[in-house]
N, C-alpha and C positions, 0 to 999 in steps of 0.2 A: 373148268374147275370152279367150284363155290369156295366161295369167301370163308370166313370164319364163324359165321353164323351158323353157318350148316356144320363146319367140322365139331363145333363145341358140343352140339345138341345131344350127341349120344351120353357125353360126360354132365350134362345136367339133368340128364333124363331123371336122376333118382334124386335132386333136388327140389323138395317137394315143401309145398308152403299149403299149410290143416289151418282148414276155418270150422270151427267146431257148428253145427248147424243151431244147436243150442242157446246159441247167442242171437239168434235170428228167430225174433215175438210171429209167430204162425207165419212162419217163409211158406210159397205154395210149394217149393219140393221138400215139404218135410212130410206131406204126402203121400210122396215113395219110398220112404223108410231110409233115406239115407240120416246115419248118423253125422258124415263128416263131408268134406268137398277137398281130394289133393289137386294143385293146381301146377302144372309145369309150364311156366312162362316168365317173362321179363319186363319192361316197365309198362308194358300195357295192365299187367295183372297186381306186379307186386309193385304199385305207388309208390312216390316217395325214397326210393335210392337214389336217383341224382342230386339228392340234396347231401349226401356221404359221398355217393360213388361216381369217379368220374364215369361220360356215358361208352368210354371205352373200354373201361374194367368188366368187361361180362364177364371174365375168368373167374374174378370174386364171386361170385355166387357159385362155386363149386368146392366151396370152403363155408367150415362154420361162422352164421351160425344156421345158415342153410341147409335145412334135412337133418339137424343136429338130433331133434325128437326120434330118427331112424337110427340111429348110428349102433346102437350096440345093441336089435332089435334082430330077434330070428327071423328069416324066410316065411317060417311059417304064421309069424305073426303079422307080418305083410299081408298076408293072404286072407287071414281074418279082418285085417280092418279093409282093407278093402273091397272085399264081398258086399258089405253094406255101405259104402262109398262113391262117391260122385266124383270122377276123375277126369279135367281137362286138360287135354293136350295140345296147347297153344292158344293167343294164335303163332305159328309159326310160320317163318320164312319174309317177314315184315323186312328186315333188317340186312337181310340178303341182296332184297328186291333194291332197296334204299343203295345201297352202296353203288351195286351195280350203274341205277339211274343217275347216280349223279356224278359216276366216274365218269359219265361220258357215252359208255355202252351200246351200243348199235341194237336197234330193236330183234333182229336175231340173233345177239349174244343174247342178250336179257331171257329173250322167248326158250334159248338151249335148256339155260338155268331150270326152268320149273319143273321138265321128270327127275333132277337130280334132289331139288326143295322138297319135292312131292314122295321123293322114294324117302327120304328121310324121316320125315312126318311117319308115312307108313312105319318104317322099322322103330320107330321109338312109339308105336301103336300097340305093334306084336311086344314091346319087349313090356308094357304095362300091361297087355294081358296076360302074359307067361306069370306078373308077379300077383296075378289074381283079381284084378278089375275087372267087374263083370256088366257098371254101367260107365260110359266112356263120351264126350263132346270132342270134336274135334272142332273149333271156329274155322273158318273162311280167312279170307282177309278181306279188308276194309274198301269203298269203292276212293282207294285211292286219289285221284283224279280233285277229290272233294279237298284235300289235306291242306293247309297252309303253307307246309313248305314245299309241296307240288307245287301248289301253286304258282307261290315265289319263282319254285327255278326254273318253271316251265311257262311265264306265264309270253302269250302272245300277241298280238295286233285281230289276229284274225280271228274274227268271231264264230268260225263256222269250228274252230276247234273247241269249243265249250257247248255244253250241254242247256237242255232250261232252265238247273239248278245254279249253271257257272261254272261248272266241274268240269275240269280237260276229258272229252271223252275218250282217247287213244288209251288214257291210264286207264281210267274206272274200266276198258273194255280188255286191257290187259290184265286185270287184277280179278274178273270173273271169267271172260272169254278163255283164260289161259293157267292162270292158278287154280281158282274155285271149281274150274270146271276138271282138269285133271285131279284135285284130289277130292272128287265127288266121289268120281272112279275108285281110286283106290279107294275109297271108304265102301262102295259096293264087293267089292271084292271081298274087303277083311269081313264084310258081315256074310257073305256066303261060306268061307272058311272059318267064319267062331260064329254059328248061330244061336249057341247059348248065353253071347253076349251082347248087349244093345249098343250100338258102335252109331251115334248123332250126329251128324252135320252141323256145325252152328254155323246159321247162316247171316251172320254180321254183314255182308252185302245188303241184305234187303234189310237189315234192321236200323241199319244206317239211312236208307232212304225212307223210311218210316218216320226214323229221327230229322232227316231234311222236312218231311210236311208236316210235322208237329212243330218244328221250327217258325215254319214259315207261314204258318197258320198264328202262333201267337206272338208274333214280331221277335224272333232272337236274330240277333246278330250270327248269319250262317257262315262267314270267312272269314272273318278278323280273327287274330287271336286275343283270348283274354291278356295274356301277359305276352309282354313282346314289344317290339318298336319299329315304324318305319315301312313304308312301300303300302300297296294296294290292301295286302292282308296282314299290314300289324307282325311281318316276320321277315329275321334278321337273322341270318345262319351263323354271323359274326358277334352277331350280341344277342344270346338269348336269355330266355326265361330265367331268371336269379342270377345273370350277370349283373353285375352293382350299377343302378342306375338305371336297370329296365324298369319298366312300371309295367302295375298290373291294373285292371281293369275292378270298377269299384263295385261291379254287379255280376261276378261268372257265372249265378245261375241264367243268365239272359244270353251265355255265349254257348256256341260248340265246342271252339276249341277255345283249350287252354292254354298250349304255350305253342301250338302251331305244329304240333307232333300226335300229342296226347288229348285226348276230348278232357270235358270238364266233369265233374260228379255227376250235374244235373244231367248232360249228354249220356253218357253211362247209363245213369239210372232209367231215363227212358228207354234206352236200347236194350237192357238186359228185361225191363219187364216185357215188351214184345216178343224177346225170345223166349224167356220160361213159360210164356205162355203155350208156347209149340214143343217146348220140353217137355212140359207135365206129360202130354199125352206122347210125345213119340217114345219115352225113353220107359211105356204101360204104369204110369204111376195111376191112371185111372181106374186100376185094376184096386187100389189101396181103398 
């Protein structure tokens, strides 16, 4: 059985966080005529709530003021902002993966996990195209492996477990060998079943190791965490980031990560322009 990441997902599916595209001085997908961007996700997407919420309240976000702009909103008014709308769903199954690893988990518990993470995904796919998405992202997850608190809790003596970059390979090869790669699949599937809608891969794997050579190309700090304390990588699952007394790092655009969970803006903002570049064109805005 999955955790509770997976049970809550159906009940925030229609939790939806509008960035008006408007606000964004010549964004390149404003290209494809999208007016707005809905985004269903959690602190990778919508920053800034664990400084309100603890990081165990995901239930809060199924209350207002989450999706409040929906709340007395017809069906079919859904269906028209959506049409013209840029709809991402997820990344999902981050926090499943997390709990499982560090409960302890035996590599074929964990491995069971992902057609149950991956059906899920799927079905909260169909249920935003039934409410009229017609262009759709699904992200990947992360080359794990790289993460600071991987790190920390996995970290070992033997070097042949780490990668050229430092990164534990078993994760990073469970997080594309076994996630990204099943729900590649189900993303071919849903686009042979709704061909009149453009259904994306975001592949935050590779854009992440994009972000590792741009890194390390201009000297940033590739595993510490910006904010954090203590051990190899600057993280401390007992004291973290805005516990009183952590300190933060006086230069986060020089780091990846931020608090050894979460990347940093400048990390981000690298990663996302790699990928909208492979947006524009797969999701035909070159058609604009």
């Amino acid at each position: 059985m999955a955790n509770d990441g997976v049970c809550i997902l159906e009940a925030i599916i229609l939790v939806i966080v509008l960035v008006p595209l408007s606000t964004i001085n010549a964004h390149p997908l404003k290209g494809c005529g999208f007016d707005q961007i809905y985004n269903l996700g959690d602190s990778i997407s919508d920053t800034g709530n664990l400084v309100l919420e603890s990081p165990y309240g995901a239930a809060t976000f199924g209350k207002l003021p989450y999706g409040m702009n929906f709340i007395n909103n017809r069906p079919t008014d859904c269906k028209e902002k959506l049409k013209t709308a840029l709809v991402l769903v997820g990344e999902i199954g981050g926090n499943d993966y997390n709990y499982a690893f560090f409960e302890g988990r035996t590599p074929d518990e964990i491995n069971s996990l992902v057609p149950e993470v991956v059906n899920t995904i799927k079905n909260a796919i169909k249920r935003v195209i039934s409410f009229g998405a017609k262009h759709i992202i699904v992200p990947g997850n992360f080359p794990i492996g790289c993460i600071p608190i991987y790190l920390t809790g996995f970290q070992t003596n033997n070097s042949a477990a780490y990668d050229k970059h430092n990164c534990l390979s078993n994760l990073n090869s469970f997080a594309q060998n076994y996630h990204n790669q099943q729900l590649k699949e189900a993303i071919k599937e849903l686009k042979r079943e709704n061909p009149d809608v453009k259904i994306v891969y975001g592949d935050y794997y590779k854009a992440f190791h994009f972000l590792l050579h741009v890194a390390s190309r201009f000297g940033f700090e590739m595993q510490k965490a910006c904010c954090g304390t203590g051990g190899d990588y600057n993280f401390n699952a007992t004291r973290l980031c805005g516990f009183p007394g952590v300190p933060v790092c006086s230069n986060p655009e020089r780091y990846i990560s931020w608090d050894g969970i979460h990347l940093t803006q400048n990390a981000y903002k690298i990663m996302s322009n790699w990928l909208i570049k492979r947006f524009v064109h797969q999701l035909g805005c070159f058609h604009h």
